[in-house]
C-alpha positions as CSV (number, residue, x, y, z in Angstrom):
1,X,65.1,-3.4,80.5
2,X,67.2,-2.0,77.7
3,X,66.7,-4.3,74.7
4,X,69.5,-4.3,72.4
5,X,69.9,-5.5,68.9
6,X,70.5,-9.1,68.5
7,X,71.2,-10.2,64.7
8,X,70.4,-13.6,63.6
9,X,72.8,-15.6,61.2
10,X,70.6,-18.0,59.1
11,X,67.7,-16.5,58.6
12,X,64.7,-17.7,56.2
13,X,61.7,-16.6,55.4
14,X,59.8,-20.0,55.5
15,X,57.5,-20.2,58.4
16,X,58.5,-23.8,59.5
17,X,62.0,-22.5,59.7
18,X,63.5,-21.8,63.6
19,X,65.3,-18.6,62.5
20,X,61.9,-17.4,61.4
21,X,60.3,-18.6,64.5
22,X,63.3,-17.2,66.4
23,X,63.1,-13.8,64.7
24,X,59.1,-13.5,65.4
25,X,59.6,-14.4,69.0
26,X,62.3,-11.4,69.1
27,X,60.5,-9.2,67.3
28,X,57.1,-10.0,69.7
29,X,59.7,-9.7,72.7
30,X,60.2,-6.0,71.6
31,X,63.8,-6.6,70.5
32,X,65.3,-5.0,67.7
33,X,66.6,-7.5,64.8
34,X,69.2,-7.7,61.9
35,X,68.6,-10.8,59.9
36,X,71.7,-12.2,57.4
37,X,71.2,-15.3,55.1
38,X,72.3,-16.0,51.2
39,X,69.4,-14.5,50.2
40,X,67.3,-11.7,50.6
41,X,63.8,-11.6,52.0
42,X,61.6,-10.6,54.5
43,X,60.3,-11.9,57.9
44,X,57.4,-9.2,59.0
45,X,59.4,-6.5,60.1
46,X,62.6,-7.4,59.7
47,X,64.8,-7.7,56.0
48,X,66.8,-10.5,55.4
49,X,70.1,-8.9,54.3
50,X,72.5,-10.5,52.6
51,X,75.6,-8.0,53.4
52,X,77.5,-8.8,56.9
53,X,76.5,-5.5,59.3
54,X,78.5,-3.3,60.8
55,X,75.8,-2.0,63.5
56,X,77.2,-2.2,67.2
57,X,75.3,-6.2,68.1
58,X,75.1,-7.4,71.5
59,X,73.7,-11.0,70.5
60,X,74.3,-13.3,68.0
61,X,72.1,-16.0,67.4
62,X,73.1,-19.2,65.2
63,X,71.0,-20.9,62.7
64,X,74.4,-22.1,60.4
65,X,75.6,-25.9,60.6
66,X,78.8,-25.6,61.7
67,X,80.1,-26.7,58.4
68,X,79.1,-23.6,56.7
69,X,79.9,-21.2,60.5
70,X,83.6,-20.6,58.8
71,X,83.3,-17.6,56.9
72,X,81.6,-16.4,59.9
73,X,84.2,-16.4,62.7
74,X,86.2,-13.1,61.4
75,X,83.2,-11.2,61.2
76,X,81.9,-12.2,64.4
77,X,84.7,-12.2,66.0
78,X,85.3,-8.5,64.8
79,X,81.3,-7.4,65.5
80,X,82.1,-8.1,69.5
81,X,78.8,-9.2,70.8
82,X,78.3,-9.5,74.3
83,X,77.6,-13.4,73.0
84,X,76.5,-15.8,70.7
85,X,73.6,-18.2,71.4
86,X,74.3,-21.2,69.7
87,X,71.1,-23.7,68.9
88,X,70.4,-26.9,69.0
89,X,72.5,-28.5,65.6
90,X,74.9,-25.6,65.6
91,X,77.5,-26.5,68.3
92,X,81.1,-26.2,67.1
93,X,83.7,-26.0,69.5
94,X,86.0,-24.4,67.6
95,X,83.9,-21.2,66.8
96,X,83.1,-21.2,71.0
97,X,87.1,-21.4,71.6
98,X,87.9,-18.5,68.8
99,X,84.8,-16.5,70.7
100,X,86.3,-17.1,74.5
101,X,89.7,-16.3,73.4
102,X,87.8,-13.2,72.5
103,X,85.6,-12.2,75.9
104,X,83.0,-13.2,73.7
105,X,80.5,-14.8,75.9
106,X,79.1,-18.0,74.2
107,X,75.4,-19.8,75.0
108,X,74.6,-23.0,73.9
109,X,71.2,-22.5,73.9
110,X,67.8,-22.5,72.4
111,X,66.5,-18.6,71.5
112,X,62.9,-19.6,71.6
113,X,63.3,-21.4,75.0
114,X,65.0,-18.4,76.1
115,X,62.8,-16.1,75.2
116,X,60.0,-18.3,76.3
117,X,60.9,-18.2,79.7
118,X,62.3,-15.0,80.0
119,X,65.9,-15.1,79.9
120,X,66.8,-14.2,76.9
């Protein structure tokens, strides 16, 4: 199993935290990370960037309300990820339309659970 790079949008570097939880789990899971958030940091392995990437992503993961997921929907929208996992709290049916319009494939979805069970 190819594991390609997934890059999760929210990131923090507080333990209690389910993008840091989330990033671990990948990270144990043998999948290459990007992590973006408002502030730099670490999470083990991985550093928090602040800069949007322009690496070739086949998953985006959501840890962004969807009152703050605006500024996001160019960007994603121009990364074209195979799809974008959206957690529990970050539903927002107008980012999943703008991403299906797209042939971006959207998951509404836990990444732990997913990864927990083995189809991630």
């Amino acid at each position: 199993m190819t594991k390609k790079l997934t890059l999760v949008i929210g990131a923090s570097e507080n333990l209690s935290r389910y993008s840091n939880m989330a990033i671990r789990s990948l990270r144990t899971h043998g999948h290459p990370v990007l992590a973006l958030a408002k502030r730099e940091g670490q999470v083990g392995d991985v550093r928090i960037q602040t800069e949007f990437p322009t690496e070739e992503i086949n998953t985006v993961t959501l840890y962004v309300g969807p009152q703050h997921q605006p500024e996001y929907y160019d960007k994603v929208r121009k990364l074209k990820p195979r799809r974008v996992i959206f957690n529990p709290g970050t539903e927002n049916p107008e980012f999943e339309n703008l991403l299906e319009e797209n042939d971006i494939e959207v998951v509404e979805a836990c990444t732990l659970v997913m990864l927990s069970v083995g189809n991630y």
